[in-house]
C-alpha positions in Angstrom: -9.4 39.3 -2.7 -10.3 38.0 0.5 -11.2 41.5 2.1 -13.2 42.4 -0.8 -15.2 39.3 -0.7 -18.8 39.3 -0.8 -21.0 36.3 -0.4 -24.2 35.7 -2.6 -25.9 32.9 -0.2 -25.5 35.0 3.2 -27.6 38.5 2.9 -26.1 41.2 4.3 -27.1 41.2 8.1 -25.5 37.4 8.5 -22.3 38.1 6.4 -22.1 41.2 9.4 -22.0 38.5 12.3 -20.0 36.2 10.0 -17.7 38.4 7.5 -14.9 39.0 9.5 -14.6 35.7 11.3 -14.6 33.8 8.3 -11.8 35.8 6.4 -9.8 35.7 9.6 -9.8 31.5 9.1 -9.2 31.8 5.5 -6.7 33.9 5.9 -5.0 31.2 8.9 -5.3 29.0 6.0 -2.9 31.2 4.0 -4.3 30.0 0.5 -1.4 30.8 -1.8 -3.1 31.7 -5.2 -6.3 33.8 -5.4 -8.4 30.7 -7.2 -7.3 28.8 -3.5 -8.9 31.8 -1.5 -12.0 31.9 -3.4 -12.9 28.2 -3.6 -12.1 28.3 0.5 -14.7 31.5 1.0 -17.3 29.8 -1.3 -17.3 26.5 0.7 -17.1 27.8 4.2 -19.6 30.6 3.2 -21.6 27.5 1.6 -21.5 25.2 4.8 -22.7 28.4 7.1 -25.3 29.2 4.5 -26.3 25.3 4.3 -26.3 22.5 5.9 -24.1 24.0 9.2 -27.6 24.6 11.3 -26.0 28.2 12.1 -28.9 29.9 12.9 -27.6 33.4 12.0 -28.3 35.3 14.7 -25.7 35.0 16.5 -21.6 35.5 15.6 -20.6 31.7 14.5 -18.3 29.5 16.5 -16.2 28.0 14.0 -14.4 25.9 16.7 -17.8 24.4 17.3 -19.1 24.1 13.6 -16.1 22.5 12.1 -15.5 19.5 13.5 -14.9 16.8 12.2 -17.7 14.5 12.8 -20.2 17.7 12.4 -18.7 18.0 8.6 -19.1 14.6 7.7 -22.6 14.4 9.1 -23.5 17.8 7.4 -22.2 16.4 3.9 -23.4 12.6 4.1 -26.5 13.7 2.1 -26.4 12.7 -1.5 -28.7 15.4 -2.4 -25.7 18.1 -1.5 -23.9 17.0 -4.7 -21.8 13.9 -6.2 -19.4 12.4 -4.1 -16.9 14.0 -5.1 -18.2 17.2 -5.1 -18.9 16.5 -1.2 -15.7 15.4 -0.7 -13.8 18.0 -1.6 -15.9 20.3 0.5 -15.0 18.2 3.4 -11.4 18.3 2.8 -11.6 22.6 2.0 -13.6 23.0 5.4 -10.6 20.2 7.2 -7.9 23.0 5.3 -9.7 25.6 8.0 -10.6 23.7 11.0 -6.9 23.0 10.9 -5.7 26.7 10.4 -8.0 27.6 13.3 -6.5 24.8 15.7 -9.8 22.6 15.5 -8.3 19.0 15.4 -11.1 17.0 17.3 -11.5 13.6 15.7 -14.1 11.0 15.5 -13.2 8.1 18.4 -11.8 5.4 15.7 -13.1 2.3 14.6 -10.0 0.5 15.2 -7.7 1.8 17.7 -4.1 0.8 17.3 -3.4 -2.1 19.0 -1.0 -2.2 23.1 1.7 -4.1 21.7 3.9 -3.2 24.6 5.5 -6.9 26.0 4.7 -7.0 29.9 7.3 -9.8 30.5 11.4 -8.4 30.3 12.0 -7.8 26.8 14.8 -8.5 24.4 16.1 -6.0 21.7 18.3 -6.6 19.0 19.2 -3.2 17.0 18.8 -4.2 13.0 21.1 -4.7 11.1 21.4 -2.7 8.0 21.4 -4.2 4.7 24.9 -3.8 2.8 23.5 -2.3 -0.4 21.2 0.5 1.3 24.5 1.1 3.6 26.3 1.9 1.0 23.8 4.0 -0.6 23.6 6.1 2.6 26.8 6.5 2.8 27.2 8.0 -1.0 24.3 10.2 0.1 26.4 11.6 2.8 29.2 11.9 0.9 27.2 14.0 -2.3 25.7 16.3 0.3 28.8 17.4 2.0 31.0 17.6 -1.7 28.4 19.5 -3.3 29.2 23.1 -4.1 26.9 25.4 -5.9 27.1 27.3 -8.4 25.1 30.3 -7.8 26.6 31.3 -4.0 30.2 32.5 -4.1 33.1 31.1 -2.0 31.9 33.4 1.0 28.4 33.1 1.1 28.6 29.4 0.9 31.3 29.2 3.8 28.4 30.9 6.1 25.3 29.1 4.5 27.5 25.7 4.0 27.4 24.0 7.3 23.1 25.4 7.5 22.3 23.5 4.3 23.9 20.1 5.0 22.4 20.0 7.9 18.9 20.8 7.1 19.4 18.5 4.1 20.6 16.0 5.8 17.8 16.0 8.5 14.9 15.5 5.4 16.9 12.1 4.8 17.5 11.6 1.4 17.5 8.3 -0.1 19.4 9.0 -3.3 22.3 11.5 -4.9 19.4 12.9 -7.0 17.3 13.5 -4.2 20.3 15.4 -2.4 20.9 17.6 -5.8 17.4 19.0 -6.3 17.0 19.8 -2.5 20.5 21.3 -2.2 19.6 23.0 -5.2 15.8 24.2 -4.3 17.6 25.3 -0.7 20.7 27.6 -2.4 18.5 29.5 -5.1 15.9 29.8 -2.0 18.7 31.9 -0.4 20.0 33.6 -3.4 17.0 35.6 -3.0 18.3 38.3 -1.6 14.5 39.4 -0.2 15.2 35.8 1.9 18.8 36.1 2.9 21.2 39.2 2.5 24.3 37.0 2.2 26.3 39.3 5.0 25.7 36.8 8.0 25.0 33.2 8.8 21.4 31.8 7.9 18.8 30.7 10.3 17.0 28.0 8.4 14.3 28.1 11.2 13.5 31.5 10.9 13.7 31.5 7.1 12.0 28.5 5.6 8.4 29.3 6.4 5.2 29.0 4.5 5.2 32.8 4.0 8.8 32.9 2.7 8.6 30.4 0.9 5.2 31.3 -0.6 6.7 34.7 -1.1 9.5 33.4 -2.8 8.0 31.6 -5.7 5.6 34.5 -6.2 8.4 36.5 -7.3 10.7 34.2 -8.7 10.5 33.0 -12.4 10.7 29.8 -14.1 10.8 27.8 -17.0 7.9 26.4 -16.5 5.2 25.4 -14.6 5.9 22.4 -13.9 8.9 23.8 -12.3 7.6 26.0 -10.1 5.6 23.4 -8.3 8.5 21.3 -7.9 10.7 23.9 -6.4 7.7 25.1 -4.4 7.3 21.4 -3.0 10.8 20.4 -2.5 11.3 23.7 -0.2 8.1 22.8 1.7 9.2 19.0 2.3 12.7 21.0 3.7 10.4 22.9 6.2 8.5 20.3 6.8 11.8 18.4 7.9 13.1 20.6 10.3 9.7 21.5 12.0 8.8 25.1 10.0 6.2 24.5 7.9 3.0 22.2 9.8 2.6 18.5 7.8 -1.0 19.5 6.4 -2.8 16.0 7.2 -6.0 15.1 5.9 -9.1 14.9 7.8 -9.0 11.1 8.8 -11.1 9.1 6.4 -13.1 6.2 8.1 -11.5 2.8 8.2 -13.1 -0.6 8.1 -13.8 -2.4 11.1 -11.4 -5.0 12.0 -12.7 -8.5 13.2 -13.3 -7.7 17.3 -12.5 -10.9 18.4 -9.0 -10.9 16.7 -8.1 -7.7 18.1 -8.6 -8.6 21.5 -7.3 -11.6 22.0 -4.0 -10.5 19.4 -1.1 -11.1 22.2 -2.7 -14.2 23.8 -0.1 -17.1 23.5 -3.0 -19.5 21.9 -2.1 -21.0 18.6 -3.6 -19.5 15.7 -5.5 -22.9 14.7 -7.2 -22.3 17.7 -8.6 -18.8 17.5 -9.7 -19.6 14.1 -11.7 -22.5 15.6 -13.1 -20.4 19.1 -14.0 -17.7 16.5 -16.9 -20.0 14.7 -18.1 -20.7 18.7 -18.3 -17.2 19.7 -21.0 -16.0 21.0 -22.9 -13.9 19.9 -21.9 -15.0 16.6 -19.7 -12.7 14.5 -20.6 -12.0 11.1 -18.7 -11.4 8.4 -15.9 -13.9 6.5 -13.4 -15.2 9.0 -9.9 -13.3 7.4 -6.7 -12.1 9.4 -5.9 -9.5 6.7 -7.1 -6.3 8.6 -5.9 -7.5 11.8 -3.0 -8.4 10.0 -2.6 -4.6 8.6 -3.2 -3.4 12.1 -0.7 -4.9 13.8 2.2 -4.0 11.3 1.0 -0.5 12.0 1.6 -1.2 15.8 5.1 -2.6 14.8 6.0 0.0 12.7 5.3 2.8 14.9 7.6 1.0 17.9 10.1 0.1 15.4 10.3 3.9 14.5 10.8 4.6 18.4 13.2 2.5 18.8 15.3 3.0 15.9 13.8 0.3 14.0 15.0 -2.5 16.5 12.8 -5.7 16.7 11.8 -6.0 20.6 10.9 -9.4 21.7 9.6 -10.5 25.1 11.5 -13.2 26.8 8.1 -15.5 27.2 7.6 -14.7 23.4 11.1 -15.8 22.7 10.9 -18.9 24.1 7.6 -19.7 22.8 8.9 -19.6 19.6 11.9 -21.3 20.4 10.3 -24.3 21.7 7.9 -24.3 18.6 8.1 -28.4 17.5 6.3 -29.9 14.6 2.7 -31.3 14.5 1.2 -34.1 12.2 -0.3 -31.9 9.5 -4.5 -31.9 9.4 -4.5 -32.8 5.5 -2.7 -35.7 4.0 0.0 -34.4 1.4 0.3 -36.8 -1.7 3.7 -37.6 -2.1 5.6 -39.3 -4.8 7.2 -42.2 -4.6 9.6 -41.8 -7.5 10.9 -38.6 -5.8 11.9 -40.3 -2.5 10.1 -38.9 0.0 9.3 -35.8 -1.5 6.1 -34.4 -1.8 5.0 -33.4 -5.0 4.7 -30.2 -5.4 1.1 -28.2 -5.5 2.7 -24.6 -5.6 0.7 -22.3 -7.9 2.6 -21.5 -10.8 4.2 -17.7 -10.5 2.1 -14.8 -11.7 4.1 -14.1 -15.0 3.3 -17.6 -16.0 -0.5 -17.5 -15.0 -0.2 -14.1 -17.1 1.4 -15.3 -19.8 -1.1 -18.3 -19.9 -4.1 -15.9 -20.1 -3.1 -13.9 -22.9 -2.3 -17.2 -25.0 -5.7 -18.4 -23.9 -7.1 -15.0 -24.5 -5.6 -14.3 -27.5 -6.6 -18.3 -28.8 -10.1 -17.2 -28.3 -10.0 -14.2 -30.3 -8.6 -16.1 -33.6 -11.1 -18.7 -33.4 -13.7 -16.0 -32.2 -13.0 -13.6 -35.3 -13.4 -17.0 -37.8 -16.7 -17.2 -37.4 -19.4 -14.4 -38.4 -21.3 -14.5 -35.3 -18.1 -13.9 -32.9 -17.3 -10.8 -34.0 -20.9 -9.2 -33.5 -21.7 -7.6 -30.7 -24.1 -8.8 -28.0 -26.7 -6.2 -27.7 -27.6 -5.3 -23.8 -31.0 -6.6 -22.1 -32.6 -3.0 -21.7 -34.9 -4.4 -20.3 -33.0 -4.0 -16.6 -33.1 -0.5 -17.0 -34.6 1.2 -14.8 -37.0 3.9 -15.9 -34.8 7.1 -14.2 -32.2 6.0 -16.5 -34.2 5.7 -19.6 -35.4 9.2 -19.0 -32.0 10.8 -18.3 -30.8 9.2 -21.9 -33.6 10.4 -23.5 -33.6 13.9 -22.3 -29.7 14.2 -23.1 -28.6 16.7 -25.3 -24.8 17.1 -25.9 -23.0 20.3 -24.9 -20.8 21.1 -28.3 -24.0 21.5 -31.7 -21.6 19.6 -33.6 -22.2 16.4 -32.1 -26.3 16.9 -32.3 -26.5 16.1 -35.3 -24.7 12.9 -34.8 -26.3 12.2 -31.7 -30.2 12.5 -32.9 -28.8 10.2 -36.0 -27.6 7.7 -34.3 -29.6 7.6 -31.3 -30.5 3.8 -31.0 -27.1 2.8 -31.3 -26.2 6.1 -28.3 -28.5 4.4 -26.3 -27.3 0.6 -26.7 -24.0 1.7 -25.8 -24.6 3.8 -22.4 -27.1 0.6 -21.4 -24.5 -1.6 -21.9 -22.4 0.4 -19.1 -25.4 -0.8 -16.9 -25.6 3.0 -15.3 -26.2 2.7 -11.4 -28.5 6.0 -11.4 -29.8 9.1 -13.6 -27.0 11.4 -13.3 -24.5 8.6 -13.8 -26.5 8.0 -17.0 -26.2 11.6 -17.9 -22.6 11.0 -17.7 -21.7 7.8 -19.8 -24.3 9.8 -22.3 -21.5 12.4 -22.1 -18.6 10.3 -22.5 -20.6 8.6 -25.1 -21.7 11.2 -27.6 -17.7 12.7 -28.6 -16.6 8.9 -28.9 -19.5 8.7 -31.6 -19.0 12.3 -33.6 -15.5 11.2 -33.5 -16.4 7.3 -35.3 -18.9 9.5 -37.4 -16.4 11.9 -39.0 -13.1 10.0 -39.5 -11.4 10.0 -42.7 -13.9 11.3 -45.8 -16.6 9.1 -44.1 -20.4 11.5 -44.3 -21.0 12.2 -40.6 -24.9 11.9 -41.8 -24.6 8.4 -42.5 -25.8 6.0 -39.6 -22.8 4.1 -37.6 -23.2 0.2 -37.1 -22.9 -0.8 -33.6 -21.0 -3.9 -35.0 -16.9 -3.1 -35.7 -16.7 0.0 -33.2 -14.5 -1.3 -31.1 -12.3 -3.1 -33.0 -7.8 -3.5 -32.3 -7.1 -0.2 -30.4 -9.6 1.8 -31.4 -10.2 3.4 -28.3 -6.5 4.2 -27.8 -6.5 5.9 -31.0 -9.3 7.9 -29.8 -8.0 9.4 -26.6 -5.1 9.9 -28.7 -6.5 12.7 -30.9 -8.3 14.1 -28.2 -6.6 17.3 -26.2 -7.8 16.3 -22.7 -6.0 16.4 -19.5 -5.1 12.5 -18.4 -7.2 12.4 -15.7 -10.5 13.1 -18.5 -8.7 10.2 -21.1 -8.5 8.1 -17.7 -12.0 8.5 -16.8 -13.5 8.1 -20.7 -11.3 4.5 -21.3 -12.4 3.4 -18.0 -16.2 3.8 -19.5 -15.7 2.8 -23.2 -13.7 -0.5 -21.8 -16.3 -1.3 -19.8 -19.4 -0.9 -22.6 -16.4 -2.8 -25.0 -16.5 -5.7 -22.4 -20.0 -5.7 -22.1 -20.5 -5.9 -25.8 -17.8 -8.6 -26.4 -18.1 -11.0 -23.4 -15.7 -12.7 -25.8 -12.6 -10.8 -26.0 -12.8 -10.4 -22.0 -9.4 -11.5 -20.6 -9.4 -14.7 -18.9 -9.1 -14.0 -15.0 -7.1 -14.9 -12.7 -8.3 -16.7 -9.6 -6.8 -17.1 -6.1 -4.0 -19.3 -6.3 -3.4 -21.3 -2.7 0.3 -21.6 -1.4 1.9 -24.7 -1.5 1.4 -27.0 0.9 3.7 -28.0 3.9 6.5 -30.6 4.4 5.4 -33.4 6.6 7.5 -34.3 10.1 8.5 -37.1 8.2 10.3 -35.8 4.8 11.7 -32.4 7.0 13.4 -35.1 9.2 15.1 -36.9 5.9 16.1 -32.8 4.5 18.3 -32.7 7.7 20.1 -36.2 6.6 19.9 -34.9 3.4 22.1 -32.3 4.2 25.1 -33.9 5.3 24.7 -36.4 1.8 25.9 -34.1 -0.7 28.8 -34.6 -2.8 30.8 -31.5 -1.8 31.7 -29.6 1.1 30.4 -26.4 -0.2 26.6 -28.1 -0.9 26.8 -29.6 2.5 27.0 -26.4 4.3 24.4 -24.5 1.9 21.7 -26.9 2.1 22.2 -27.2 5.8 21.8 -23.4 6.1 18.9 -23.4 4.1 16.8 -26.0 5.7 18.3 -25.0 9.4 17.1 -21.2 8.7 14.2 -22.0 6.6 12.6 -24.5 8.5 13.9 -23.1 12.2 13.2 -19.5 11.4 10.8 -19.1 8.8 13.0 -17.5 6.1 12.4 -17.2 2.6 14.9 -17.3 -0.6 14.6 -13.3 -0.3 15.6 -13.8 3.4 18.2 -16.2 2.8 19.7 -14.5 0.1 21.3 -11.8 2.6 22.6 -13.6 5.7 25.9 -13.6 6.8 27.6 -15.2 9.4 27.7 -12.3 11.8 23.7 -12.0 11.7 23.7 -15.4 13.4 24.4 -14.9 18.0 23.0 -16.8 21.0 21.1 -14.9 23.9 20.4 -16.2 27.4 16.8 -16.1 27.9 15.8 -17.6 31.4 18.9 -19.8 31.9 18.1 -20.9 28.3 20.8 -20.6 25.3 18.5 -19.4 22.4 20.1 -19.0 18.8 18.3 -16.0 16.9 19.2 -14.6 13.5 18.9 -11.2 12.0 17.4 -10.8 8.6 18.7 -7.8 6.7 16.5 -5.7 4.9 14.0 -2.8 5.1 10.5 -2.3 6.6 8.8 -5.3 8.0 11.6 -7.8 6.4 14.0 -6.7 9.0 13.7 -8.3 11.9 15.6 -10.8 14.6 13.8 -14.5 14.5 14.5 -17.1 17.0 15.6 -20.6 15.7 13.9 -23.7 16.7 15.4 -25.6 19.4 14.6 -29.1 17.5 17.4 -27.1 14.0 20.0 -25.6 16.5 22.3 -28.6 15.9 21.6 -28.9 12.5 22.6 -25.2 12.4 25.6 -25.4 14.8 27.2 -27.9 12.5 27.0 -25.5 9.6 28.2 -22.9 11.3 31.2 -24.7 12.3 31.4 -26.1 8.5 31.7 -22.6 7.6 34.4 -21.3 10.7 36.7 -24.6 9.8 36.3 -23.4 6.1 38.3 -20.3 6.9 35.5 -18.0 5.9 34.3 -14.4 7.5 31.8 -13.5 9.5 30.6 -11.1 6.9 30.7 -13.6 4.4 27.3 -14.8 3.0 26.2 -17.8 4.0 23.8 -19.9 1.5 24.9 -17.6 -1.4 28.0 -16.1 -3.2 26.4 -13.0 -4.3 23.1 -11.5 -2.1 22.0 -10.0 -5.7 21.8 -12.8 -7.7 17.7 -14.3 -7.1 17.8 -17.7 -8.0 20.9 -18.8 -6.1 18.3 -20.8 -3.2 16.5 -22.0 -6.0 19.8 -23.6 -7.0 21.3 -24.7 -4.2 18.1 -27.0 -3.0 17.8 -27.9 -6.8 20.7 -29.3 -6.7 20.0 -31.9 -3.7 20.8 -35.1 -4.9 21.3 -38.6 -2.4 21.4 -42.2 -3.5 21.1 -41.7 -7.5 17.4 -39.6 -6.6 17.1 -35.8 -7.6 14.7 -34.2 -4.8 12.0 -32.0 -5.7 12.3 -29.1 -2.5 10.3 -25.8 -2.9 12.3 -23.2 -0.4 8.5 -21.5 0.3 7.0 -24.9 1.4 10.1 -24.9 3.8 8.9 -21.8 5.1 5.0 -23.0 5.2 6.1 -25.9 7.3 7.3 -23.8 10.1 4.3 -21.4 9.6 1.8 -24.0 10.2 4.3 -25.3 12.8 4.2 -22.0 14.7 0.4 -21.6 13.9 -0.3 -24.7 16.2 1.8 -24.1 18.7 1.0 -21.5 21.3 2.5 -17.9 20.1 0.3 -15.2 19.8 -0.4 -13.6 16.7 0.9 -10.7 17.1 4.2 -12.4 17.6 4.3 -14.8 14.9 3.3 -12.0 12.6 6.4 -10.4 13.7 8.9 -13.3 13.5 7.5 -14.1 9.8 7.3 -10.3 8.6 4.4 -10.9 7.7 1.9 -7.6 6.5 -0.9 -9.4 5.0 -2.7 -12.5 6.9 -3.8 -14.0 3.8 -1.0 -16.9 3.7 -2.4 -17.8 7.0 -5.6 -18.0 6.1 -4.3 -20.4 3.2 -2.0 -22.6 5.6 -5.1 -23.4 8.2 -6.6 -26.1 6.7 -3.3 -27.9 7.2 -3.1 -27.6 10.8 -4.0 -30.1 13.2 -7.8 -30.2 15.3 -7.8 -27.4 17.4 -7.5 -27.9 21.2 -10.5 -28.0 23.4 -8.1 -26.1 26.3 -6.4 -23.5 23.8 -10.6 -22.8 22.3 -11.9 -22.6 25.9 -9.4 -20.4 27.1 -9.3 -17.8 23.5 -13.7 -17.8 24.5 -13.0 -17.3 28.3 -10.8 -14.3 27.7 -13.1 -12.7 24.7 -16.4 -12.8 27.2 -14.4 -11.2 29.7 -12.6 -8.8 27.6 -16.7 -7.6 26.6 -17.8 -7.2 29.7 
């Protein structure tokens, strides 16, 4: 196909200088069904012939012409087509840049930030949590117990020891994972076109893109669906052990992270204070002040060192310390307390999302009774046309549907067509032209249900009543991307019509507010108040870890007594403790000088109590969620029932950390932190920001822009 291709937009003197090169780069591409090869010719024949500036005299350089920052220029036009359209021609002519070795790349917005500690660093290896051990270890077992079925004793004695390694090496996660790529790899080599069976396998030699692309083209299957799967699973297995090239995408354009954050990310300045020297910087930045991309970008950073070092959390020993020596602040806010509570606060937490949920469809579904009593709520609200612009009233008016049965439903119903696509508010003409064409089916379909006359003129009013619009898609025969694309526009003219059945929406709920020096003072007594042994220890676990390290219930739920060591740091004893877990939750945190005691005496609660060191240590059973909940529920002193919220323990030592000097970059490490927007929540309750710690974050921004 390839060979015999012959362009319509290059005449025949430019497809001379341009024909062969071209097939050669499809053909690096190794498209592995026809359709593939000629949607590759037509675009790179299309980008030549278009907007490439090849002058056609000459033989094209491809290694010039495709770059990437060429090929996003050439398609940033909206007059070469729809988005869409434009960006699928940018990803076809990525396929051949990258078959033809041309990976230059636009210099990026937001370079990954240094996180490399200059001081001598610390690193504690993770430790793994006990249910994904196990799991790993039943995942080794399964792959060295299975035995096929379709390779005999001897074949699988010389293709065994292969197999589990290569399946091994893509690192399943689960038995079932280990079944179907054990299973894609043996009937890959019960071809006998792949492997003769007489000697032992190379896997490198034999799981390539061309055998494996060779293999499913002679193979059958049950199914379609099959054959991709197979076809994928043996690719991810290449992919594994180096074969077969991870096809990346061309590297979209990311948004531009907040400059003074990133530069000043690993000075030790509290984060109070950056907020504040942000507002004073000059020139002034623009934008909303937010630590969520900066956030984002630094638990990139992490993640790739953690990845290097075999997930390890490194710490430098001035970073250590510095959160060590962390001490509490008066908070910037007064916090209401209650007097009836002791001296507990009470409690401004936001309700959890279930319950916000379940409020809003009782609210929502309140309005609807009362809105379907009266006449008037169950009309719709016609649109203001009046908005529209006059492109758009000209695109609906020249609309014609594609099928001639829905004409005639169409021209008969036009005024209520054209309320409806209106009501979508369409942005331009040709997204006009497409609600029209969402639109006209959804009306033949209303026109001609049951024995209604399809001549007979809808009512706009009692269209989209209970599920009618599911019921729709549902006797269509469309793919689910097209019944994804038509609800998302006959929900939105629905809304639009009925401002009234619009779900009540849910607005940014704050995080509770922290614990004052005060009342985290009288927790510590607290403690050693309760009337057993057992709740003693707990509750002095829980407010030594939470309020020391930052951990949450989810954190808390999983430590043992062996995650808990010491470290010398600079002459210094420092306590740290290991939180189990996977991903950004694992991590070592150092535990505030001003808790060690509190957490020394627990520990030595638990030693005298004759328990492990792998036993847990707040909880009996890491599985079961509300345990924390309970135990700090269950604080009682002096006839008075406290009311303690485990995540405003955890906000009082953010805010503690957030005004003390550690850099960002650290204390979104030591919290596990991926998204900022907590932070941003918990400023307001940190103290005035320090003229010193402000001078010193605008010093080091000017010079860092010099």
């Amino acid at each position: 196909m390839v060979t015999a291709y012959k362009p319509r937009l290059l005449d025949a003197a430019a497809w001379a200088l341009a024909g062969e090169i071209v097939r050669d780069c499809v053909l690096a591409a190794n498209p592995q069904t026809v359709n593939a090869a000629r949607l590759q010719l037509q675009n790179l024949v299309g980008y030549l012939a278009g907007p490439s500036e090849w002058d056609r005299s000459t033989t094209p350089d491809l290694s010039v012409l495709l770059t990437e920052g060429r090929i996003r220029d050439a398609y940033s036009d909206p007059s070469l087509g729809a988005k869409s359209t434009r960006r699928a021609r940018i990803e076809s002519l990525g396929t051949s840049a990258r078959a033809i070795g041309v990976r230059e790349k636009l210099a990026p917005k937001r370079a990954v930030l240094d996180l490399t500690a200059t001081s001598p660093t610390f690193d504690f290896p993770p430790v793994p949590n006990a249910p994904q051990a196990q799991a790993a270890t039943k995942v080794r077992q399964r792959i060295k117990q299975y035995t096929p079925r379709r390779l005999d004793g001897a074949k699988w004695k010389l293709a065994g020891p292969a197999v589990w390694t290569l399946v091994t090496a893509s690192m399943p996660t689960t038995i079932d994972a280990v079944d179907q790529r054990v299973s894609a790899l043996v009937g890959f080599l019960c071809d006998v076109r792949v492997w003769s069976g007489t000697t032992t396998p190379v896997l490198d030699e034999l799981v390539t893109v061309k055998n494996i692309t060779a293999h499913i083209q002679r193979t059958p299957f049950k199914s379609q669906h099959a054959k991709a799967h197979h076809q994928k699973t043996l690719l991810a297995l290449g992919r594994a052990q180096g074969t077969v090239p991870v096809d990346a995408p061309l590297r979209s354009r990311s948004k531009v992270y907040d400059p003074f954050l990133a530069s000043l990310v690993m000075l030790p300045v509290p984060v109070s204070s950056l907020a504040a020297a942000r507002r004073l910087a000059e020139p002034p930045l623009v934008g909303k002040f937010t630590l969520d991309y900066i956030a984002q970008n630094i638990a990139e950073a992490r993640d790739v060192t953690a990845q290097g070092m075999a997930g390890s959390t490194v710490w430098g020993a001035d970073a250590l310390v510095a959160l060590a020596e962390v001490s509490d602040h008066p908070l910037g806010v007064t916090v209401t307390t209650s007097s009836a509570a002791g001296s507990s606060p009470v409690s401004k937490a936001p309700k959890s999302r279930r319950a916000l949920l379940a409020a809003a469809t009782d609210a929502h579904a309140r309005a609807t009774r009362a809105a379907t009593v009266e006449e008037e709520g169950t009309r719709a609200v016609l649109p203001d046309s009046s908005a529209v612009s006059d492109d758009v009233r000209a695109a609906v008016a020249r609309y014609v549907p594609l099928f001639k049965a829905q004409r005639g439903v169409w021209d008969t119903n036009r005024d209520v067509a054209e309320r409806l696509v209106y009501a979508y508010q369409p942005s331009s003409s040709r997204n006009a032209q497409n609600i029209c064409a969402n639109v006209s089916p959804f009306l033949y379909w209303h026109a001609t249900r049951g024995s209604r006359d399809p001549k007979r003129p809808l009512d706009l009013n009692g269209m989209f009543e209970s599920d009618t619009i599911e019921a729709y898609l549902a006797a269509s025969s469309w793919s689910d991307a097209s019944r994804s694309g038509a609800r998302s526009v006959l929900r939105r003219i629905n809304k639009k019509l009925h401002p009234h059945r619009a779900p009540v929406s849910l607005s940014h709920q704050e995080v509770g507010a922290p614990y004052t020096q005060a009342e985290c003072e009288e927790f510590v007594r607290l403690a050693w108040h309760q009337p057993s042994l057992q709740s003693q220890r707990r509750l002095a676990f829980v407010f030594a870890l939470a309020l020391g390290a930052g951990l949450d219930a989810q954190d808390l739920r999983g430590v043992r007594r062996c995650h808990i060591s010491t470290v010398m740091v600079a002459g210094t004893q420092i306590t740290v403790v290991t939180v189990a877990g996977s991903g950004n939750r694992s991590r070592t945190v150092p535990v505030r000088t001003a808790y060690v005691p509190l957490l020394e005496r627990a520990l030595a609660a638990h030693d005298a109590h004759g328990l492990s060191g792998d036993a847990l240590v707040v909880s009996d059973v890491a599985t079961t969620i509300n345990m924390v909940s309970r135990v700090v529920g269950r604080a009682k002193a002096e006839g008075k029932t406290y009311t303690i919220k485990t995540a405003r323990l955890r906000h009082t030592w953010l805010v503690a950390v957030m005004s003390s000097p550690v850099a960002l970059a650290d204390l979104l490490q030591a919290a596990g932190l991926r998204s900022a927007r907590t932070l941003t929540d918990l400023l307001q309750y940190c103290p005035p920001a320090d003229h010193d710690d402000v001078a010193l974050a605008l010093g080091s921004y000017e010079r860092g822009q010099r």
